[in-house]
PDB file with one MODEL, atoms N, CA, C and O in Angstrom:
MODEL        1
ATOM      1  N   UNK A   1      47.229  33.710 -22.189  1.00  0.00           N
ATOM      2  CA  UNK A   1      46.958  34.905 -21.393  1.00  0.00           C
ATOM      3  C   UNK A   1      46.382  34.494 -20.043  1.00  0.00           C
ATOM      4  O   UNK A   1      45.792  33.439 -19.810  1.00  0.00           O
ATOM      5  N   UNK A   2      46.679  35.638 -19.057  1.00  0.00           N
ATOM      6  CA  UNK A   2      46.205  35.329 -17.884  1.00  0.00           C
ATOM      7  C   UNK A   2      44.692  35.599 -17.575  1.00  0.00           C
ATOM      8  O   UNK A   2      44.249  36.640 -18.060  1.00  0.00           O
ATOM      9  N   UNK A   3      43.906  34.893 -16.907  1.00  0.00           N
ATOM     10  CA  UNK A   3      42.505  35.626 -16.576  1.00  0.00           C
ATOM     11  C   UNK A   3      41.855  36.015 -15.313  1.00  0.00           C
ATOM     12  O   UNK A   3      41.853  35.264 -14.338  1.00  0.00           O
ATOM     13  N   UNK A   4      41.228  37.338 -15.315  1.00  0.00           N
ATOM     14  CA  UNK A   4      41.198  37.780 -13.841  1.00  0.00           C
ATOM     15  C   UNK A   4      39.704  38.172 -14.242  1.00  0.00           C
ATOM     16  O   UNK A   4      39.282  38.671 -15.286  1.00  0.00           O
ATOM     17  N   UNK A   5      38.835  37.667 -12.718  1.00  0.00           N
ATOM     18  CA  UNK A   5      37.018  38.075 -12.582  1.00  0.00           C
ATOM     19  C   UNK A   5      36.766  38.994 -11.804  1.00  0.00           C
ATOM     20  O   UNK A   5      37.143  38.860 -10.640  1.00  0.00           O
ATOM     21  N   UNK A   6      36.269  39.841 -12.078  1.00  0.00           N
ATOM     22  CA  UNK A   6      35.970  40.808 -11.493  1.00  0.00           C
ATOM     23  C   UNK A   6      34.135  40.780 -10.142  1.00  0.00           C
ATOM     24  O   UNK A   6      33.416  39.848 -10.504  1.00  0.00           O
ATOM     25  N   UNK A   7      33.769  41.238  -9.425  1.00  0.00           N
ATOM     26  CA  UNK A   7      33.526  40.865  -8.498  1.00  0.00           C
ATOM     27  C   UNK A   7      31.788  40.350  -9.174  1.00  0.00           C
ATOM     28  O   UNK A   7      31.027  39.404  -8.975  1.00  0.00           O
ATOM     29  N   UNK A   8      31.779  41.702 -10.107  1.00  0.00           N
ATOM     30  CA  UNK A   8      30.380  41.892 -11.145  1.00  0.00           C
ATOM     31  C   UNK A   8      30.553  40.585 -11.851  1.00  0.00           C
ATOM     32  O   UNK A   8      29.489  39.975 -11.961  1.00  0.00           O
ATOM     33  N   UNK A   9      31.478  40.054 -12.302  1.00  0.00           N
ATOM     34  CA  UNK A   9      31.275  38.327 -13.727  1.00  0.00           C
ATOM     35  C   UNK A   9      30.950  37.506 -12.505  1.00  0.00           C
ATOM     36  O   UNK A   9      29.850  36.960 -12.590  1.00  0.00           O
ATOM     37  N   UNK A  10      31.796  37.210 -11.087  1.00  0.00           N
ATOM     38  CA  UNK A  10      31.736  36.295 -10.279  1.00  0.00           C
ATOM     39  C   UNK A  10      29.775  36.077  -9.923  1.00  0.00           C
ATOM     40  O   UNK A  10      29.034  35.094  -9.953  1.00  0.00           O
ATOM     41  N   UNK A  11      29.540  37.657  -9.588  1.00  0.00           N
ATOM     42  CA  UNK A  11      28.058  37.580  -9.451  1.00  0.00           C
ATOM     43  C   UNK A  11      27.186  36.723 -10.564  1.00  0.00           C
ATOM     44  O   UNK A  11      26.617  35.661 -10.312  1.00  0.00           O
ATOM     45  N   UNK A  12      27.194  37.465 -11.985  1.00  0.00           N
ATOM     46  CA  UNK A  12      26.805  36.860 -13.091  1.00  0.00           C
ATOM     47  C   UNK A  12      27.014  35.452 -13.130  1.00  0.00           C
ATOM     48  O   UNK A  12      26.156  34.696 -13.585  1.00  0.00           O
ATOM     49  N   UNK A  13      28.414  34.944 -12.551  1.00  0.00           N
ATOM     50  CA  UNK A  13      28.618  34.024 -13.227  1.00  0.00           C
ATOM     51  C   UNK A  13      27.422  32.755 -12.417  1.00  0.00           C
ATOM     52  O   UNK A  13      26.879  31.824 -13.012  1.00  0.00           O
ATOM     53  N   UNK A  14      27.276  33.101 -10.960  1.00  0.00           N
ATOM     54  CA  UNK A  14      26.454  32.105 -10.060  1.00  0.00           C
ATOM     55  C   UNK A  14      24.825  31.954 -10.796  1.00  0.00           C
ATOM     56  O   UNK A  14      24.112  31.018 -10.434  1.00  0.00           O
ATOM     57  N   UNK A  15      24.321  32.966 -11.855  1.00  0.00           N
ATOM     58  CA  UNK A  15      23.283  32.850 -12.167  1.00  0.00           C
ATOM     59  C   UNK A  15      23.455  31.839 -13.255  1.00  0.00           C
ATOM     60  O   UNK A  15      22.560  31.001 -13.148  1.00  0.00           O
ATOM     61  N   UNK A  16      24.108  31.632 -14.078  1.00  0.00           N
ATOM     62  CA  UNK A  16      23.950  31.201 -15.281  1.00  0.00           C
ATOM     63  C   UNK A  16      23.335  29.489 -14.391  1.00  0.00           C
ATOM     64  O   UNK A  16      23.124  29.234 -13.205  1.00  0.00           O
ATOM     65  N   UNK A  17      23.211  28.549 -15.800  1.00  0.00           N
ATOM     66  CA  UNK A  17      22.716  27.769 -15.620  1.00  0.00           C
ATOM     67  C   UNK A  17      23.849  26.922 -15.473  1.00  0.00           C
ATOM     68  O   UNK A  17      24.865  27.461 -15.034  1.00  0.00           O
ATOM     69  N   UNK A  18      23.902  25.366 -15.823  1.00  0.00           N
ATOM     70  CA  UNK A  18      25.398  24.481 -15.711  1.00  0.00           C
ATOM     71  C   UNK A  18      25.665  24.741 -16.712  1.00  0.00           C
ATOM     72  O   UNK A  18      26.778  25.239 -16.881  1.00  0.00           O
ATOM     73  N   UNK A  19      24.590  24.490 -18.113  1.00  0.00           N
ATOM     74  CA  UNK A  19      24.533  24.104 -19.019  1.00  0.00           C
ATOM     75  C   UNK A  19      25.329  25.522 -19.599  1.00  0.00           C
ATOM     76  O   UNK A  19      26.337  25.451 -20.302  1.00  0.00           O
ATOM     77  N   UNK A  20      24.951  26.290 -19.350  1.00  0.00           N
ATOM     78  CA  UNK A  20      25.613  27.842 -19.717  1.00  0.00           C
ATOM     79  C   UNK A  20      26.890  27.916 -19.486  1.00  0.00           C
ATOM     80  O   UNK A  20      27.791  28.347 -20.205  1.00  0.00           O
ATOM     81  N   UNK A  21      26.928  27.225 -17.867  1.00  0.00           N
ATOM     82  CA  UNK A  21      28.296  27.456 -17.465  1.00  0.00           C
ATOM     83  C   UNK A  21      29.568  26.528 -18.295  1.00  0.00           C
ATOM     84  O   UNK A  21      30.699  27.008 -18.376  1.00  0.00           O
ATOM     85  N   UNK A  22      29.291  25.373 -18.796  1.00  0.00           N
ATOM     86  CA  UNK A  22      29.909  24.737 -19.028  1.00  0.00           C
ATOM     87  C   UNK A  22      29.875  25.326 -20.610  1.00  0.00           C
ATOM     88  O   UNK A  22      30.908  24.912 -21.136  1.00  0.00           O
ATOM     89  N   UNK A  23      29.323  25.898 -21.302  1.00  0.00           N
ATOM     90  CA  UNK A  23      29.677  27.000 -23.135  1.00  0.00           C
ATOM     91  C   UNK A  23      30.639  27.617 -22.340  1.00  0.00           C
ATOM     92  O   UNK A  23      31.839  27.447 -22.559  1.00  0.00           O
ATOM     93  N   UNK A  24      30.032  28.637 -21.025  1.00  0.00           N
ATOM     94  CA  UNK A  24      31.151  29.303 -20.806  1.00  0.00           C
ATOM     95  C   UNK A  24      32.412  29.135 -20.920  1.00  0.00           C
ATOM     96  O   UNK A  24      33.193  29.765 -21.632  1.00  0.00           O
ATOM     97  N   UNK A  25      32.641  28.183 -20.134  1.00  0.00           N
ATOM     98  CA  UNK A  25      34.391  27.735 -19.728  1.00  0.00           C
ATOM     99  C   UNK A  25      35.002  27.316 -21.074  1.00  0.00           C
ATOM    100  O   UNK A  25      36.226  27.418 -21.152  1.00  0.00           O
ATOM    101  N   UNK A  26      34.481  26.961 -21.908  1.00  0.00           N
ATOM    102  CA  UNK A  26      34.692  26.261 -23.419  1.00  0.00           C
ATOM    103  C   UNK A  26      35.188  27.600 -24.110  1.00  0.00           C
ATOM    104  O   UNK A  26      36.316  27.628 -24.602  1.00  0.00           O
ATOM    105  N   UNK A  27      34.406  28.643 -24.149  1.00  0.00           N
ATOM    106  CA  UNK A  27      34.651  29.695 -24.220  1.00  0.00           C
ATOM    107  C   UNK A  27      35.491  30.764 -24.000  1.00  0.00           C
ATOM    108  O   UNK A  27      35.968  31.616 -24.750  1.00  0.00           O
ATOM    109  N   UNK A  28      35.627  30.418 -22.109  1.00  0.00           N
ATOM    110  CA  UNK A  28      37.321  31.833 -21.910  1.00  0.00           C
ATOM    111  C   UNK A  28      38.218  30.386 -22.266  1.00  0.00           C
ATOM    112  O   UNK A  28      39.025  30.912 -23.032  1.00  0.00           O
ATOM    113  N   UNK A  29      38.596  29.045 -22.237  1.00  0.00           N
ATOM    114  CA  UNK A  29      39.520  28.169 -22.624  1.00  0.00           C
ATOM    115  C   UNK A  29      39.629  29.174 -23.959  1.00  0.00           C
ATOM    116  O   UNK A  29      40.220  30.247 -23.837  1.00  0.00           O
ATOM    117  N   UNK A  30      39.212  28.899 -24.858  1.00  0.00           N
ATOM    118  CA  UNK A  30      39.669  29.390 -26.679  1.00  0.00           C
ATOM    119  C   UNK A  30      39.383  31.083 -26.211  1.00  0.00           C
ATOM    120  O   UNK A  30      38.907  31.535 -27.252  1.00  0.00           O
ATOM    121  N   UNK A  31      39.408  31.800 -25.587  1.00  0.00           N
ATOM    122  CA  UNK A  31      39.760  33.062 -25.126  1.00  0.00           C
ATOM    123  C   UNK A  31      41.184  33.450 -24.859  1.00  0.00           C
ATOM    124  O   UNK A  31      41.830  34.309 -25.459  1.00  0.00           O
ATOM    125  N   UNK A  32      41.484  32.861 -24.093  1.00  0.00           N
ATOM    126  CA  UNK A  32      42.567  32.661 -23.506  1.00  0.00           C
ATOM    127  C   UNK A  32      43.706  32.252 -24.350  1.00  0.00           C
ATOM    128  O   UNK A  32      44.749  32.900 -24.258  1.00  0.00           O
ATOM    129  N   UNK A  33      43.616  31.067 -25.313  1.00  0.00           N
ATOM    130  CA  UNK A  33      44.704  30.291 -25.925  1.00  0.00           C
ATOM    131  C   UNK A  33      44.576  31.559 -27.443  1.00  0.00           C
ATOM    132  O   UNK A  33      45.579  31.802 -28.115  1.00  0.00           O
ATOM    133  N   UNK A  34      43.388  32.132 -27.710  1.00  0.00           N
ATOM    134  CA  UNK A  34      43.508  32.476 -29.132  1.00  0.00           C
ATOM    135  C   UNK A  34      42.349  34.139 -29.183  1.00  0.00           C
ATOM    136  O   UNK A  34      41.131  33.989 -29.276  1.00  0.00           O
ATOM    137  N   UNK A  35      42.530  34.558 -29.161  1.00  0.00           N
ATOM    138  CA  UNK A  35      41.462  36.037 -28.982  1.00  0.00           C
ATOM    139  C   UNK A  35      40.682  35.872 -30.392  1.00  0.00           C
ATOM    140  O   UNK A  35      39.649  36.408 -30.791  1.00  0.00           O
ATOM    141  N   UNK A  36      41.536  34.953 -30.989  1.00  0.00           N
ATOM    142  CA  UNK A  36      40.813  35.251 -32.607  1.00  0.00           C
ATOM    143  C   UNK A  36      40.359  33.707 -32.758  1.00  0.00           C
ATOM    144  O   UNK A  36      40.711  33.130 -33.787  1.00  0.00           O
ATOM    145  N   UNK A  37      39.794  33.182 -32.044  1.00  0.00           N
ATOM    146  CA  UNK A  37      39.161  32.305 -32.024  1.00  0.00           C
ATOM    147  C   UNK A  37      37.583  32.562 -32.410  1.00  0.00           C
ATOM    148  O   UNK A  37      36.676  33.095 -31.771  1.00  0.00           O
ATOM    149  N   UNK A  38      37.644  31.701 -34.291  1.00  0.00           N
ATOM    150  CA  UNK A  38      36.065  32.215 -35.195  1.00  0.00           C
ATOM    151  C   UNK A  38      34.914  32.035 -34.083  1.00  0.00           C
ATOM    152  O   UNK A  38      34.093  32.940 -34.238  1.00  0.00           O
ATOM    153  N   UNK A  39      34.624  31.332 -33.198  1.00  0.00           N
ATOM    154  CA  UNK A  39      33.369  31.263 -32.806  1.00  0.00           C
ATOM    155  C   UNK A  39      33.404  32.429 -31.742  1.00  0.00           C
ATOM    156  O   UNK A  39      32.287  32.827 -31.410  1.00  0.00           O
ATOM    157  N   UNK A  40      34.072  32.813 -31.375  1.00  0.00           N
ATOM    158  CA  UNK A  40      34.032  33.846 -30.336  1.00  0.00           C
ATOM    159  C   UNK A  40      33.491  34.894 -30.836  1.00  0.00           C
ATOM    160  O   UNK A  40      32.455  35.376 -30.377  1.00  0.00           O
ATOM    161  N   UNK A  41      34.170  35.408 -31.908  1.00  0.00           N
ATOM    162  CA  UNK A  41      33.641  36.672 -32.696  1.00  0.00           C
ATOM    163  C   UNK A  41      33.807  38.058 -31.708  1.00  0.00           C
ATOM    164  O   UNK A  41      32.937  38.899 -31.482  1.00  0.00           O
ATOM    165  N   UNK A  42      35.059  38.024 -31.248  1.00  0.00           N
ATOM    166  CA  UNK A  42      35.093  38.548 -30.522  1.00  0.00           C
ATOM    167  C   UNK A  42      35.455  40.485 -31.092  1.00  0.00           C
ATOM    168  O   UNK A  42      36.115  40.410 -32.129  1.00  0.00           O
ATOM    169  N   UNK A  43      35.245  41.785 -30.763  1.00  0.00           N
ATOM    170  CA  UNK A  43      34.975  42.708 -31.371  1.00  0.00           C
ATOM    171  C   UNK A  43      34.797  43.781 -30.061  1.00  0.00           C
ATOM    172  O   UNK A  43      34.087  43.598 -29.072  1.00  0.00           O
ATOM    173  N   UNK A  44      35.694  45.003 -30.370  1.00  0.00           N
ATOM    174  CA  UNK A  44      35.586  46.111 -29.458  1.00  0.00           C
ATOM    175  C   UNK A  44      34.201  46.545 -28.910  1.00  0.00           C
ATOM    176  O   UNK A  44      33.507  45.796 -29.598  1.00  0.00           O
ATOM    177  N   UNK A  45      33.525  47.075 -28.325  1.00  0.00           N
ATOM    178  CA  UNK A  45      32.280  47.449 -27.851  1.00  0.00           C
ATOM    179  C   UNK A  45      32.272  48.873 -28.245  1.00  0.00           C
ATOM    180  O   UNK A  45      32.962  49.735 -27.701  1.00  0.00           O
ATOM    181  N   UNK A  46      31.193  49.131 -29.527  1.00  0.00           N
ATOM    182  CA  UNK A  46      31.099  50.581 -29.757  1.00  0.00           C
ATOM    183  C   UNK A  46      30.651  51.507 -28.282  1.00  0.00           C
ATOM    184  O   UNK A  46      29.930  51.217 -27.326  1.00  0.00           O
ATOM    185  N   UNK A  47      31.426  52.688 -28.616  1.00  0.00           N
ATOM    186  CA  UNK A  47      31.292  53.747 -27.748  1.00  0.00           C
ATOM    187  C   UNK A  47      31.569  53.425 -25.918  1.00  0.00           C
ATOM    188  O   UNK A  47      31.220  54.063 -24.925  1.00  0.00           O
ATOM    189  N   UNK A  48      32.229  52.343 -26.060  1.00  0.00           N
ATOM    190  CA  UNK A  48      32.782  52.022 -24.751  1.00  0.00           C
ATOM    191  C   UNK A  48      34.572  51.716 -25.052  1.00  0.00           C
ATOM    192  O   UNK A  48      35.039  50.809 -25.740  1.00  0.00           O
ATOM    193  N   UNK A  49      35.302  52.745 -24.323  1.00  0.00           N
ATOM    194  CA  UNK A  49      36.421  52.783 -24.741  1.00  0.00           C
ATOM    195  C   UNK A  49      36.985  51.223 -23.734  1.00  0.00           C
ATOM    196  O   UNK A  49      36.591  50.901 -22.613  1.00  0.00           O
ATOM    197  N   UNK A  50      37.977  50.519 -24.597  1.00  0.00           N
ATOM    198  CA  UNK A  50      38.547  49.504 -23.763  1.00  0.00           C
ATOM    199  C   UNK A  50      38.128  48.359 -23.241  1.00  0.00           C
ATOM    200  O   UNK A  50      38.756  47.609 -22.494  1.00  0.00           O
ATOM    201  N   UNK A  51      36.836  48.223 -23.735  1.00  0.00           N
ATOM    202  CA  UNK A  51      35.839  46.985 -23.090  1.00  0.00           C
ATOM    203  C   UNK A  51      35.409  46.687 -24.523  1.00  0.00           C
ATOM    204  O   UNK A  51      35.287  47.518 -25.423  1.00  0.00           O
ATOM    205  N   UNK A  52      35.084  44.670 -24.632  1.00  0.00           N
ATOM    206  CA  UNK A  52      35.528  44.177 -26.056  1.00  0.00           C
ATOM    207  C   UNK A  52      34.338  43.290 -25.334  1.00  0.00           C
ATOM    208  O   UNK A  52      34.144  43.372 -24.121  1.00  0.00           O
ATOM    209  N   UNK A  53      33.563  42.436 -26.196  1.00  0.00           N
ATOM    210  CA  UNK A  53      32.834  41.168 -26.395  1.00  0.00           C
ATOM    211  C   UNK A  53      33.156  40.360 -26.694  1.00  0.00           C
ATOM    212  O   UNK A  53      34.275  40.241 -27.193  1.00  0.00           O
ATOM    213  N   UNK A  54      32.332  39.407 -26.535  1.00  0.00           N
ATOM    214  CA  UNK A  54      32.816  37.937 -26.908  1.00  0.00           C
ATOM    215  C   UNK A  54      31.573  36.894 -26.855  1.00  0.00           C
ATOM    216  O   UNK A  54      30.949  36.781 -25.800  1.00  0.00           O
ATOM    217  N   UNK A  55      31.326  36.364 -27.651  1.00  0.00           N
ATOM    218  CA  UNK A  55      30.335  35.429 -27.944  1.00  0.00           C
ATOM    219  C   UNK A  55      30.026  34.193 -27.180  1.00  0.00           C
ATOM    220  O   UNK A  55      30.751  33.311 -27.640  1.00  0.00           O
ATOM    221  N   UNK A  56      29.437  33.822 -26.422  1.00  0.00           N
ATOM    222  CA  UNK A  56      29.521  32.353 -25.401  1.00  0.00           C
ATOM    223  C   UNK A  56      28.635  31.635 -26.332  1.00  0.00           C
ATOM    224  O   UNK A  56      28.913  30.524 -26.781  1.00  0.00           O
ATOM    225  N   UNK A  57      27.561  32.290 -26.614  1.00  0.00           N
ATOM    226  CA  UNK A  57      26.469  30.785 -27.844  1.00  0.00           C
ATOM    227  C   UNK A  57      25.261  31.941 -28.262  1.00  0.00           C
ATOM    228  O   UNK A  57      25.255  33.077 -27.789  1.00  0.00           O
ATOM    229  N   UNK A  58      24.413  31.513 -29.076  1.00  0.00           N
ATOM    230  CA  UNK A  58      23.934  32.374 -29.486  1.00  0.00           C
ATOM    231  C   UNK A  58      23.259  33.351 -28.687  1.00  0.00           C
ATOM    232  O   UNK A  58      22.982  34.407 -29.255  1.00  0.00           O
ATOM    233  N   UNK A  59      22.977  33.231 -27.629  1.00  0.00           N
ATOM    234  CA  UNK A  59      22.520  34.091 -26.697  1.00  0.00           C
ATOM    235  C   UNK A  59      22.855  35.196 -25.646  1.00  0.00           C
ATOM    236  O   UNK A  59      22.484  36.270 -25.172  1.00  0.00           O
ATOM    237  N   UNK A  60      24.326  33.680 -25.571  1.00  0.00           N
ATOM    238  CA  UNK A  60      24.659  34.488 -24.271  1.00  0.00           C
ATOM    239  C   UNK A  60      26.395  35.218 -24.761  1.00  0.00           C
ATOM    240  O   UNK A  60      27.285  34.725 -25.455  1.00  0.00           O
ATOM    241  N   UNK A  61      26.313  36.522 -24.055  1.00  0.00           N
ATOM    242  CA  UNK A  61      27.849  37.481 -24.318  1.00  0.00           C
ATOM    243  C   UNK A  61      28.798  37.388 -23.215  1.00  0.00           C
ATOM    244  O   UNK A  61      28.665  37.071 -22.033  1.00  0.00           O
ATOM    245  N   UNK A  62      29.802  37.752 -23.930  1.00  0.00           N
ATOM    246  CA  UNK A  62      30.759  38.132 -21.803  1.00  0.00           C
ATOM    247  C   UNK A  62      31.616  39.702 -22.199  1.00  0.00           C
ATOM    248  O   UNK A  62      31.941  39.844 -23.378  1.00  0.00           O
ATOM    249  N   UNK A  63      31.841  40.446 -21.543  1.00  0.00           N
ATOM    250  CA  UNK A  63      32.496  41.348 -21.931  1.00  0.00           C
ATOM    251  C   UNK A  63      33.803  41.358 -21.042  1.00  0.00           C
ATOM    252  O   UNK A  63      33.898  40.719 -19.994  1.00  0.00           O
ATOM    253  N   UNK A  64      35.145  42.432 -21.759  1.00  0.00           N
ATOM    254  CA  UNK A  64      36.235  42.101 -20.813  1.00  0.00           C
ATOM    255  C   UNK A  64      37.175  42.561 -21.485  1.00  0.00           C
ATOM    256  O   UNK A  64      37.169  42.554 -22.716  1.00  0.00           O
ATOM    257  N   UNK A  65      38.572  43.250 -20.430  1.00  0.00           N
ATOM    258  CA  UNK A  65      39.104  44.016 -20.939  1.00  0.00           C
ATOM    259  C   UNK A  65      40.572  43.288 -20.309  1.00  0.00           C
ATOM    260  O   UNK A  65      40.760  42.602 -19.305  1.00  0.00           O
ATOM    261  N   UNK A  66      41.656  43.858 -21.573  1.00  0.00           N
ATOM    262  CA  UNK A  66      42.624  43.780 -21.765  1.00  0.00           C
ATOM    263  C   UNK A  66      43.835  44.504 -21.236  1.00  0.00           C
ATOM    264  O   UNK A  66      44.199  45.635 -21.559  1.00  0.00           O
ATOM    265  N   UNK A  67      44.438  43.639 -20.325  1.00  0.00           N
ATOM    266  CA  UNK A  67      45.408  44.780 -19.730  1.00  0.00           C
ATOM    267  C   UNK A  67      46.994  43.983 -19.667  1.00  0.00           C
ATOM    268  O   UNK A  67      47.237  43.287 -18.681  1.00  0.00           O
ATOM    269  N   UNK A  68      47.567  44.064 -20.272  1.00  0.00           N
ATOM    270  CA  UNK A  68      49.370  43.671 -20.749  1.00  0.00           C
ATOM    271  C   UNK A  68      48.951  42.261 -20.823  1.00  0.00           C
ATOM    272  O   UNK A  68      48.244  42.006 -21.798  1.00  0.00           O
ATOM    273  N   UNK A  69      49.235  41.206 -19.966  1.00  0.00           N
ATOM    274  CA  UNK A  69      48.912  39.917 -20.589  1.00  0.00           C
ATOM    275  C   UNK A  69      47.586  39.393 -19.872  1.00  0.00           C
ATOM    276  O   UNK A  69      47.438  38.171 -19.869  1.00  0.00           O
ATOM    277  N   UNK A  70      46.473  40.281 -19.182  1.00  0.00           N
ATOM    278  CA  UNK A  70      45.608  39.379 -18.305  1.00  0.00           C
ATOM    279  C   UNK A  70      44.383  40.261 -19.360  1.00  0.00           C
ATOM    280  O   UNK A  70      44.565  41.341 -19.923  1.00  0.00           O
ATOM    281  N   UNK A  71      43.453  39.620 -19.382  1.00  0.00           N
ATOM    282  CA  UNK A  71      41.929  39.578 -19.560  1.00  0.00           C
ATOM    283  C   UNK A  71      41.003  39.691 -18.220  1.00  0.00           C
ATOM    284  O   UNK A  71      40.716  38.803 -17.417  1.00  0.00           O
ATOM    285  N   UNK A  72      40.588  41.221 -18.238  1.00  0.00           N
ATOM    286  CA  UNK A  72      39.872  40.822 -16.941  1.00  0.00           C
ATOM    287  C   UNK A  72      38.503  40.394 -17.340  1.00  0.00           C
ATOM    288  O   UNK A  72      38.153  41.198 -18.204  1.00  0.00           O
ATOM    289  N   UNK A  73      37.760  39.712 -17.181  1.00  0.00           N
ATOM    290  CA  UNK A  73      36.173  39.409 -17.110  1.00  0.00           C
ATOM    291  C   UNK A  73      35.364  40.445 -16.569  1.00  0.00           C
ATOM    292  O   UNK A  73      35.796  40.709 -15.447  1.00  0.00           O
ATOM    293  N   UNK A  74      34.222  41.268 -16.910  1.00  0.00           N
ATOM    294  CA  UNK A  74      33.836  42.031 -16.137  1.00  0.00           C
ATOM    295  C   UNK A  74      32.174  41.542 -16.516  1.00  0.00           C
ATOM    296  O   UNK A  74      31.547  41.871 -15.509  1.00  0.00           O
ATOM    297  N   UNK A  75      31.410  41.049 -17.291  1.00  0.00           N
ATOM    298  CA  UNK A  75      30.442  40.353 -17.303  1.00  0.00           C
ATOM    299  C   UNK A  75      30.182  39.132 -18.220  1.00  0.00           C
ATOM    300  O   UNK A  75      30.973  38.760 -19.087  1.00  0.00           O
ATOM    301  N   UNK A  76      28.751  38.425 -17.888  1.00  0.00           N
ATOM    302  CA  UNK A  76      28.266  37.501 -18.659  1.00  0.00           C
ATOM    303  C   UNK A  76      27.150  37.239 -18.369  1.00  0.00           C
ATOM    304  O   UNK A  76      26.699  37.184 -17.225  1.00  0.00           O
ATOM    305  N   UNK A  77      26.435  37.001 -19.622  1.00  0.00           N
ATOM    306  CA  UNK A  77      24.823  36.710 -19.146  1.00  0.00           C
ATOM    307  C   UNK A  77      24.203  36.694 -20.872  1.00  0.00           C
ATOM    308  O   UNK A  77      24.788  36.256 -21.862  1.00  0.00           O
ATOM    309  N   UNK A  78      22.865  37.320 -20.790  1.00  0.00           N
ATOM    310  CA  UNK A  78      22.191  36.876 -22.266  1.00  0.00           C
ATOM    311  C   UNK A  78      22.524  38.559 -22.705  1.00  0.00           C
ATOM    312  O   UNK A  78      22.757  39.501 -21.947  1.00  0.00           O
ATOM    313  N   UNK A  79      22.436  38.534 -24.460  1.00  0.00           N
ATOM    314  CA  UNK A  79      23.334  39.229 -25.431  1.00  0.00           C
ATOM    315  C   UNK A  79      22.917  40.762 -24.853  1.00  0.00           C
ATOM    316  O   UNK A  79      23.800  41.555 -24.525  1.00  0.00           O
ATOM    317  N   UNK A  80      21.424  41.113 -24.758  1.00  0.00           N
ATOM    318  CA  UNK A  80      20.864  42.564 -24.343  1.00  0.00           C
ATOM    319  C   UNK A  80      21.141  43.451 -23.055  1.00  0.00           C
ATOM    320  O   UNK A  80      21.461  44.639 -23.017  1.00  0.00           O
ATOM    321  N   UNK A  81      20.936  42.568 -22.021  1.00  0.00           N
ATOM    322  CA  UNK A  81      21.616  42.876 -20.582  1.00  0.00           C
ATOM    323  C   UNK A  81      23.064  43.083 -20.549  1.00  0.00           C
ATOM    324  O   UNK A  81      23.567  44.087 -20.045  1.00  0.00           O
ATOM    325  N   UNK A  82      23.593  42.333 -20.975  1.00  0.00           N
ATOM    326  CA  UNK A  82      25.296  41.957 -20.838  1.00  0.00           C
ATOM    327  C   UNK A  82      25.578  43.141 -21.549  1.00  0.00           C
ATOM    328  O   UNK A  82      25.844  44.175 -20.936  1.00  0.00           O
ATOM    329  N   UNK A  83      25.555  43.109 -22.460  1.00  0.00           N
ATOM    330  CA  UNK A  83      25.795  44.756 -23.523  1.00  0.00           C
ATOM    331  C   UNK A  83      25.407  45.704 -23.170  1.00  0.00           C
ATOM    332  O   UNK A  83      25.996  46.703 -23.584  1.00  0.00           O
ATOM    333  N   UNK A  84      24.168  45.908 -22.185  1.00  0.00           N
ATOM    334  CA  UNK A  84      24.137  47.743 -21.973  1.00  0.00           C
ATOM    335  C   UNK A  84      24.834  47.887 -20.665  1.00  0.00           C
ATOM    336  O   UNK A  84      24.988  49.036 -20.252  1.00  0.00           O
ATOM    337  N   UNK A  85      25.385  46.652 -19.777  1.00  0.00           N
ATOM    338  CA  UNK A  85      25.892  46.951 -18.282  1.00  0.00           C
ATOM    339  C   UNK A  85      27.261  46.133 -18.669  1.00  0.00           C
ATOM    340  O   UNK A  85      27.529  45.071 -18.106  1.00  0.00           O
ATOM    341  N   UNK A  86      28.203  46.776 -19.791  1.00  0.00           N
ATOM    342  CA  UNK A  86      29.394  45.641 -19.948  1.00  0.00           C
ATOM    343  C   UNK A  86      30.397  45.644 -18.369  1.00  0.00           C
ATOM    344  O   UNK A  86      31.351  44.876 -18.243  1.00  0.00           O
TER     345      UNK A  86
ENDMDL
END
């Protein structure tokens, strides 16, 4: 699948740490090749129509939505923040 960032993940994404950044990328890689990739755990977002999660490590989430073959990214950061502003 294709992947597209939206202007909000690009922001997020400059905060994370390296160390974050580099789960990250490990992360949309097996995103990308497999949606059902076990560590992702990836799962619709109750009461938000069309926007799905995805697991980066125990802390940190990314959220992001699905449109014909692209994944857009629309955040990432730690599990509480990331989830109420997907």
């Amino acid at each position: 699948m294709k992947i597209t960032r939206t202007a909000k993940f690009k922001k997020a994404w400059v905060e994370l740490s390296e160390e974050e950044k580099d789960l990250a990328r490990k992360a949309l890689k097996n995103l990308a090749t497999d949606l059902r990739y076990p560590a992702l755990r990836v799962k619709k977002m109750q009461g938000v129509e069309h926007i799905w999660e995805a697991r980066v490590s125990r802390s940190l989430r990314m959220t992001f939505e699905i449109q014909g073959n692209t994944i857009i990214l629309r955040n990432i950061g730690r599990h509480d923040e990331t989830l109420e502003h997907p």
